[in-house]
C-alpha angles and dihedrals in degrees: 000000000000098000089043090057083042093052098048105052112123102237099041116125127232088239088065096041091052091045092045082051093052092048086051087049100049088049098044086055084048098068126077114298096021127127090267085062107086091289084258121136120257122265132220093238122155083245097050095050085089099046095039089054089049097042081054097050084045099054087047098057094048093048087049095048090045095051118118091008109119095188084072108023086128092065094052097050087056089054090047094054106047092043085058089050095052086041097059095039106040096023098036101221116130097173090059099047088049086049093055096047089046090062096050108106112187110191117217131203 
């Protein structure tokens, strides 16, 4: 809530809102199943359950936040991305995860 509410004030530069987003980003790779943990894909292990269903709320909320904002549309792809991923292999829906990736626009130069 607190990066939404971050995100949305009025006066904040684009600068800020791409750095807040890093930081996210480099968090967000800190915690179990993310790429500084050996690179290895996440299993399905009794202790990961917690941290796979954060890492989940997590990736939703930044997709969401990043939405619409062209200054860090890579970064939302890359959300994107990895939340379809965990949606077609823990939670089994493929349809979902093709939806989600259907509705990703990058824009090029």
């Amino acid at each position: 809530n607190k990066l939404e509410f971050l995100m949305k004030r009025r006066g904040q530069m684009k600068q800020v809102q791409s750095g807040m987003i890093a930081e996210c980003a480099k968090a967000l790779d800190e915690l179990p199943g993310g790429k500084k943990q050996g690179q290895r894909e996440e299993t399905d292990n009794a202790g990961d359950v917690p941290s796979s269903e954060a890492r989940t709320q997590i990736l939703t909320q930044l997709v969401h936040v990043t939405e619409g904002k062209i200054h860090v549309e890579l970064e939302h792809a890359r959300f994107s991305v990895e939340l379809a991923h965990i949606v077609e292999t823990q939670q089994g829906s493929k349809r979902e995860a093709a939806n989600m990736l259907n509705e990703l626009q990058v824009e090029t130069i």
